[in-house]
Every structure is written in C-alpha cells, then in structure tokens.
C-alpha positions as CSV (number, residue, x, y, z in Angstrom):
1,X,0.0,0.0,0.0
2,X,1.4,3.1,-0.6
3,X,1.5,6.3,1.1
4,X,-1.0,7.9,-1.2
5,X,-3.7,5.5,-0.7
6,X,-2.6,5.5,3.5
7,X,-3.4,9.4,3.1
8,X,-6.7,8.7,0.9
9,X,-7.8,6.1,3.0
10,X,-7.5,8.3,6.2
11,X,-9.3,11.1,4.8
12,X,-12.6,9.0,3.6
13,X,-12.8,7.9,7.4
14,X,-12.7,11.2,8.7
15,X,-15.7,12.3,6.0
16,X,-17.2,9.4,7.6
17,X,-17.4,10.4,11.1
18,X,-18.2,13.8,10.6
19,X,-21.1,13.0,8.5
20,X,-22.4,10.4,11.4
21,X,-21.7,13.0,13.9
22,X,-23.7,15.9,12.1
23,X,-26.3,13.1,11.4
24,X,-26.4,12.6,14.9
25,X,-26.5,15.7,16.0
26,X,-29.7,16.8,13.4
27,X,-31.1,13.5,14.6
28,X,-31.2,15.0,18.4
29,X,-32.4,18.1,17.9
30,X,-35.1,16.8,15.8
31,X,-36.0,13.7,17.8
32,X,-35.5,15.9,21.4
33,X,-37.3,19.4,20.5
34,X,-37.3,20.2,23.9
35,X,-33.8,19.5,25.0
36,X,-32.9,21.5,21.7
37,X,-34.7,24.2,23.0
38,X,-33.0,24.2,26.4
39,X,-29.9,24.2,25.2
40,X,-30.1,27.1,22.9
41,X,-31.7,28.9,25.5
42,X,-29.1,28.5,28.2
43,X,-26.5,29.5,25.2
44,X,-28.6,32.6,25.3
45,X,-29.2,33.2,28.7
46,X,-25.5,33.3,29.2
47,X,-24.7,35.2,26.3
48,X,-27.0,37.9,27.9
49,X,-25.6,37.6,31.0
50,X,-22.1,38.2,30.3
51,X,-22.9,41.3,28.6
52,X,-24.9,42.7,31.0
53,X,-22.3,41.9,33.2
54,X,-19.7,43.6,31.1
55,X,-22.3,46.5,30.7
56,X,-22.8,46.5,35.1
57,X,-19.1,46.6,35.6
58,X,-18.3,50.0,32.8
59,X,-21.0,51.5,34.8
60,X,-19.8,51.0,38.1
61,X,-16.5,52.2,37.2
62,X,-17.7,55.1,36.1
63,X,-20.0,55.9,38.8
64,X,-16.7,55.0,40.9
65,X,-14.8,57.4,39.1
66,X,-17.1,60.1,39.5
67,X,-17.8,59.9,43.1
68,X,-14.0,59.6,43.3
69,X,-14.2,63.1,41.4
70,X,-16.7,64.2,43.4
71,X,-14.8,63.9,46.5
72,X,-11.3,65.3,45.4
73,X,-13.5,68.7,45.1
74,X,-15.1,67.9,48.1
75,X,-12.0,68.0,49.7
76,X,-10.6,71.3,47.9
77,X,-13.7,73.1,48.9
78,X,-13.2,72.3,52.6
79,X,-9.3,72.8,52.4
80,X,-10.5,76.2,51.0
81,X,-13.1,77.0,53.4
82,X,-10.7,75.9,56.3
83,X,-7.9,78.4,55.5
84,X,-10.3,81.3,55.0
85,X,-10.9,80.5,58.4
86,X,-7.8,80.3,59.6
87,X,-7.2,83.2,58.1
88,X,-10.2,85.3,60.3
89,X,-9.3,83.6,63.3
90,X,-5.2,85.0,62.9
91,X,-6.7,88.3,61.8
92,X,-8.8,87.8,64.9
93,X,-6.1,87.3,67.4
94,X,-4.4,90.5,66.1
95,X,-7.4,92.4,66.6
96,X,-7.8,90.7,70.3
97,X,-3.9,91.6,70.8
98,X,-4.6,95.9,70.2
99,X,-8.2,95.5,72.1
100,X,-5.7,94.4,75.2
101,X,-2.9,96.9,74.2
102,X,-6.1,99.4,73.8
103,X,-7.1,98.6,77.3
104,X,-3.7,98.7,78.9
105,X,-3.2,101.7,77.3
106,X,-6.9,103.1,78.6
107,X,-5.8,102.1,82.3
108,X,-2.3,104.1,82.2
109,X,-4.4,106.9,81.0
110,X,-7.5,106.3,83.7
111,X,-4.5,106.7,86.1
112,X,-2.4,109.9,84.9
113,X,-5.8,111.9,84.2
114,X,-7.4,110.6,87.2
115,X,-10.1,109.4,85.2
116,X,-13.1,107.0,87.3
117,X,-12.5,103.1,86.3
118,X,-14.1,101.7,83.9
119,X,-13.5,104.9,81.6
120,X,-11.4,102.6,79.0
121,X,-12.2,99.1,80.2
122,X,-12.5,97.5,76.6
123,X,-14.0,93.9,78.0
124,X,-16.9,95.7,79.3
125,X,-20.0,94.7,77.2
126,X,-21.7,97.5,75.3
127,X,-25.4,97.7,74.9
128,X,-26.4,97.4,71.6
129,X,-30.3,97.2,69.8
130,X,-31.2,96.1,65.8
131,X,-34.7,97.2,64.2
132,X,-37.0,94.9,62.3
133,X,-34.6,93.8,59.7
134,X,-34.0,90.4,58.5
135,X,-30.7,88.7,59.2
136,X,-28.3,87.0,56.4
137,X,-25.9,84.3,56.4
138,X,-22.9,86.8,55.9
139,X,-20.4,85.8,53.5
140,X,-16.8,85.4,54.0
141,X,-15.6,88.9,51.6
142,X,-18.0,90.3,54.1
143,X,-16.8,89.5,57.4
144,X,-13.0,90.4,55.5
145,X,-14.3,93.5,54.9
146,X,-16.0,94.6,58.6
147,X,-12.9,93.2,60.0
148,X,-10.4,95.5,57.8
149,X,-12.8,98.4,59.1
150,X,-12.4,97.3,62.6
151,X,-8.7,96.7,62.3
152,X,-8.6,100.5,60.9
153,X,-10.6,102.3,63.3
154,X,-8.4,100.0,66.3
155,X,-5.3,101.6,64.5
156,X,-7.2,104.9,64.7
157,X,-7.8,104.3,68.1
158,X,-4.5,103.6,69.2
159,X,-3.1,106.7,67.4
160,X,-5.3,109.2,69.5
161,X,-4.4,107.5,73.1
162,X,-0.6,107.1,72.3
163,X,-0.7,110.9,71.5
164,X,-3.1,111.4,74.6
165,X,-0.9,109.2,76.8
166,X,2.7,111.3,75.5
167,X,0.8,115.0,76.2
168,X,-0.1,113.4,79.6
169,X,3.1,112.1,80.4
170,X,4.6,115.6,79.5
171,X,2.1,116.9,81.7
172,X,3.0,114.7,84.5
173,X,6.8,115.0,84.2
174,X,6.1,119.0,84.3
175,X,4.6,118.9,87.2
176,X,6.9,116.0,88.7
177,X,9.5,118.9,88.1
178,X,7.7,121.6,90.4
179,X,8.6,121.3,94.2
180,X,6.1,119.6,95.8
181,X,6.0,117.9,99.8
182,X,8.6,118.0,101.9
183,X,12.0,116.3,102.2
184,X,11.5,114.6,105.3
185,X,7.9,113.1,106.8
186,X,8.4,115.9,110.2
187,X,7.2,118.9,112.0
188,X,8.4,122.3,111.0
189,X,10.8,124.1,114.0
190,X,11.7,127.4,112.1
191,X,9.5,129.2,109.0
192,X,10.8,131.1,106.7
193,X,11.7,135.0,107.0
194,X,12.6,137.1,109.9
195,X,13.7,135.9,113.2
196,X,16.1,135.9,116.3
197,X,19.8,134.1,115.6
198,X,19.6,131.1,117.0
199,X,23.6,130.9,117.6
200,X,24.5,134.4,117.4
201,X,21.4,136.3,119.1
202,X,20.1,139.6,117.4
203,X,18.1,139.3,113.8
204,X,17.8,136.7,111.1
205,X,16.6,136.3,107.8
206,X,16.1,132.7,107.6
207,X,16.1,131.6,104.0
208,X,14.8,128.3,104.1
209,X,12.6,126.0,106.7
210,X,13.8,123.6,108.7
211,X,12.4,120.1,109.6
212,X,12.6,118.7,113.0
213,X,14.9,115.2,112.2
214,X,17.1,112.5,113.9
215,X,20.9,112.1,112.5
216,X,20.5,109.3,109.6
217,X,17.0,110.4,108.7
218,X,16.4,110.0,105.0
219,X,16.3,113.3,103.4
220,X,14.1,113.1,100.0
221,X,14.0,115.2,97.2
222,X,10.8,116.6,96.5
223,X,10.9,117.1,92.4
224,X,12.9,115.4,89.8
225,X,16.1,116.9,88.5
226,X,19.7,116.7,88.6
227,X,22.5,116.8,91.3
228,X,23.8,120.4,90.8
229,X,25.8,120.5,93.9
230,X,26.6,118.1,96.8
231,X,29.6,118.8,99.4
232,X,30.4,121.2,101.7
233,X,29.2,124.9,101.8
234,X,30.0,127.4,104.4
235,X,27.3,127.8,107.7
236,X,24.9,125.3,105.6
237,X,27.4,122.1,106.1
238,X,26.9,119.0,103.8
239,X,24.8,120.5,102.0
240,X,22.6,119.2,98.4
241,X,21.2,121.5,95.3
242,X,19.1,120.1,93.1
243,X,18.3,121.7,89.5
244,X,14.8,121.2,88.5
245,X,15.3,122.3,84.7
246,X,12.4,124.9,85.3
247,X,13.7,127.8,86.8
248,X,13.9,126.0,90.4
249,X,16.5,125.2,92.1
250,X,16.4,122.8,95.9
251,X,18.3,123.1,99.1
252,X,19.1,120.4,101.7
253,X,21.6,121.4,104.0
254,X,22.8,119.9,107.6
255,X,23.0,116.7,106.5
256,X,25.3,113.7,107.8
257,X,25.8,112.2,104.7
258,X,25.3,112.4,101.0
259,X,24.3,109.7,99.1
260,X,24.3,111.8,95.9
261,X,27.3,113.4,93.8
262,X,27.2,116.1,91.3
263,X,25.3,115.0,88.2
264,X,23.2,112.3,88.9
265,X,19.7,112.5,88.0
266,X,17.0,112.0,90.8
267,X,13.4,111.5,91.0
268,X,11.1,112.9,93.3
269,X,10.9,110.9,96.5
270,X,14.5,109.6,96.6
271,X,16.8,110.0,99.4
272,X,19.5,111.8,98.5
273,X,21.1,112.5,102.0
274,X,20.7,111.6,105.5
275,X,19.3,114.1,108.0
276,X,22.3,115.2,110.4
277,X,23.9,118.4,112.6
278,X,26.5,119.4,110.5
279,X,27.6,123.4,109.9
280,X,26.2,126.1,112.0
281,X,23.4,124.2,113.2
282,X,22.2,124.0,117.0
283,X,21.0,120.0,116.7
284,X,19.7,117.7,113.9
285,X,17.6,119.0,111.2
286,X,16.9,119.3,107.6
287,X,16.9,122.7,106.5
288,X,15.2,123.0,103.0
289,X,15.0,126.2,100.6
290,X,13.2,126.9,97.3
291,X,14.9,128.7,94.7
292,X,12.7,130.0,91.8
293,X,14.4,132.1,89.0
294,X,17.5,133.3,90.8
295,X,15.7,134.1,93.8
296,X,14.7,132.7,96.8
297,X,11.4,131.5,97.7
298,X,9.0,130.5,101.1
299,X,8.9,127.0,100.6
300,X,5.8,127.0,102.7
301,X,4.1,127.2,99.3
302,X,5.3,123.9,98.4
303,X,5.2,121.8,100.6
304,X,1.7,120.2,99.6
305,X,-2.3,121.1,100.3
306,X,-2.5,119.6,103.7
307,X,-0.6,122.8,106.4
308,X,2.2,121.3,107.9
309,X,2.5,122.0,112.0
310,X,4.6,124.3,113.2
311,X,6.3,123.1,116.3
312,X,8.2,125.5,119.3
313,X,11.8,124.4,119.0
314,X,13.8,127.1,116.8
315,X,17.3,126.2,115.6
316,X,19.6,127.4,112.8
C-alpha cells in the first residue's frame, strides 16, 4: 500500500465520522425538540448575562470614578473653606492683641488723668439694639471687609491714646518737676523769713525752713532733677542742690551724709542725704530752701495742700 492510498484512506474515514456525527446531531435536535430548545436557551441566557455583566461593571467604574471626582473637590472646597478660616481667626487674634494693648493703654491713662475706672475698660460689654430687619448668612468677603474696618478704626484708636498718653506724660513729668512735699515726713521748727539768731542772738533772715529730724533720717528730694551741687558749703554744712530744669532750684543742707554726687539724676521721693547736725546748726535738722528764678522762695508754698504744724523748738 502506498503512502497515497494510506493518506486517501485516512481522509474517507474522517468524512465518515463527521457526516455520522452531524447526522447525529440533526437526529437529536429533531427527535428531542425540547432539550434542543434548552440548550439554545441557556446559550442565550449566558450570552445575555455576560454582557450585562460587562455592561454592570463599565458603569460601576464610572459611577466609581465620578464619586471619586466628586470627593477630590469635596476636599478642595473644605481645604479652601478651612484656610479662610484660619485666616479670620489669625486676623482675629491681632485684633484681640490691640483690644488688650487698647485697654492697657486706657488704664495708664485712667491713672495719669485721674479718670473714674471703667473709663477705657474695653471687656466691658456694650449695649447694643437692631430694628425689624432680617438677618443673612454673611459671607466670608464680608466679614474680611467689617474686620479691615475694625482693624482701621483699632489703628485709629491707638493713634489718638498714644498721642493722649505722651501729652499726659509731658504733663506729669512737668509737674513732677515743680517742688512739691517736703524732704522729710516731720514737723516744721523754724519758718521762713525774719527771726532771732539762733547761735549768734540779734536778727535773722532765715532763707529756708527747717524740719525737725534724727541724725541718719532720709532726706528726700521733692521734684525730679539733677544733682547740681553736693559737698560742703559754708554755715549750711553737707549741704545738696538740686536743679529742676524749670527755673527752680532745691536746698538740703545739715545733712550727715550724702548719698548723691554732682550729676546724677534724681526722681522725686528719693533719698539723697541723711538728715544730720553738720555746719552752723544748734542740733539735727533738715533745712530746706526753694529757689525760683534766681531768687529765693518761702517753701511753705510747696510743701503740699494739707498745712504742715509748726512746732516751738527754733534752731539754725
């Protein structure tokens, strides 16, 4: 047998079984209607189903998609929202910040004009009315706007009391520069003007006043200035002038000891000697004078509203 008839052979068979099989198959289909009928309904039942499926699952990726969308602005519209409002609240805590330098400000100046309290006390609450208008939701350009108006007139504010609080202070130091009290918390024992020489016998004229003290007393100026003098001076002992800068000029004289030199600037109430006995004096004392343009001055005048008693006991 040869190979051509092998390969002829082969091919007849296989005719032969796929003719059977189709016979077979026909046969089925046409013997078994209802079978036949099953089975090309579940073909087409799953047919259907997998493109639905594939249909369900384009759809939920795209409704997954969008939400996903949906969200990211979500999120920039809330990260937006959130640093507007951390915006207002730093603007805020300025704005609190010059409401407390405000009110600081307002108590320094309740104090130096002597104003009643309360006068510039800022966390007060203010009473306030509205008509019959309808409120809004107010939106955030707004509020920027009614806080940049607040923020100005605070500035505004702040202007007029730092200008208030410098002609004040001026005012103050002014009149911390006039002689005012006296240099030690006593009883006067000489006035001023006329009287008998204490040491000497015959007539005085006593220049000055003199304060009944114990040696080591503090002796306090009674005005800011500056140290003109401070030694020894002839009848007056250790002896202090003080230069007010206004055309006054303060004498303590008798002291012990002087805790002040020549230059040094001194504000009213410090001690700038101790009381003592020292030059023509009879016993310790302060002796004070008032200088005012060149000349000298009662210092009676000076010495504060309340009259200070005058005691018995005269020395020089």
């Amino acid at each position: 047998m040869t190979f051509k008839t092998i390969v002829n052979n082969s091919r007849a068979w296989l005719a032969h079984k796929s003719a059977a099989a189709s016979w077979k198959t026909r046969n089925f289909l046409y013997s078994r209607p209802l079978a036949s009928a099953g089975v090309l309904l579940a073909v087409g039942l799953v047919a259907g189903i997998g493109a639905r499926s594939a249909m369900g699952m384009g759809q939920v990726a795209w409704m997954q998609s969008k939400t996903e969308r949906q969200q990211a602005e979500l999120d920039k519209v809330r990260r937006g929202a959130q640093q507007e409002i951390n915006a207002m609240a730093a603007r805020l805590g300025e704005l609190q910040a010059q409401a407390n330098r405000l009110n600081a400000l307002g108590e320094r100046l309740t104090r130096m004009g002597q104003l009643e309290d309360g006068e510039f006390d800022f966390d007060k609450p203010v009473g306030v009315g509205g008509g019959d208008d309808v409120s809004y939701d107010m939106r955030p350009a707004e509020l920027n706007q009614g806080l940049n108006q607040l923020q100005q007139q605070f500035d505004a504010s702040g202007r007029q009391l730092s200008v208030l609080e410098s002609l004040l202070f001026n005012r103050q130091l002014d009149k911390n520069a006039v002689p005012s009290g006296a240099p030690i918390n006593s009883y006067i024992t000489s006035g001023f003007g006329g009287r008998a020489d204490p040491i000497n016998g015959g007539g005085q004229f006593h220049k000055g006043i003199d304060f009944e003290a114990n040696v080591g007393d503090p002796v306090r100026v009674v005005a800011d200035g500056v140290v003109s003098f401070a030694g020894v001076k002839s009848g007056y002992g250790n002896v202090v002038d003080v230069d007010h800068g206004n055309g006054y000029v303060t004498r303590y004289a008798h002291n012990s000891r002087l805790v002040v030199k020549v230059g040094d600037l001194v504000r009213v109430g410090q001690e700038i000697a101790k009381a003592g006995s020292t030059g023509r004096s009879t016993g310790a004392h302060v002796h004070f004078e008032v200088w005012e343009g060149g000349r000298v001055v009662n210092p009676r005048k000076f010495l504060g509203k309340g009259p200070t008693p005058v005691g018995v006991v005269k020395r020089g």
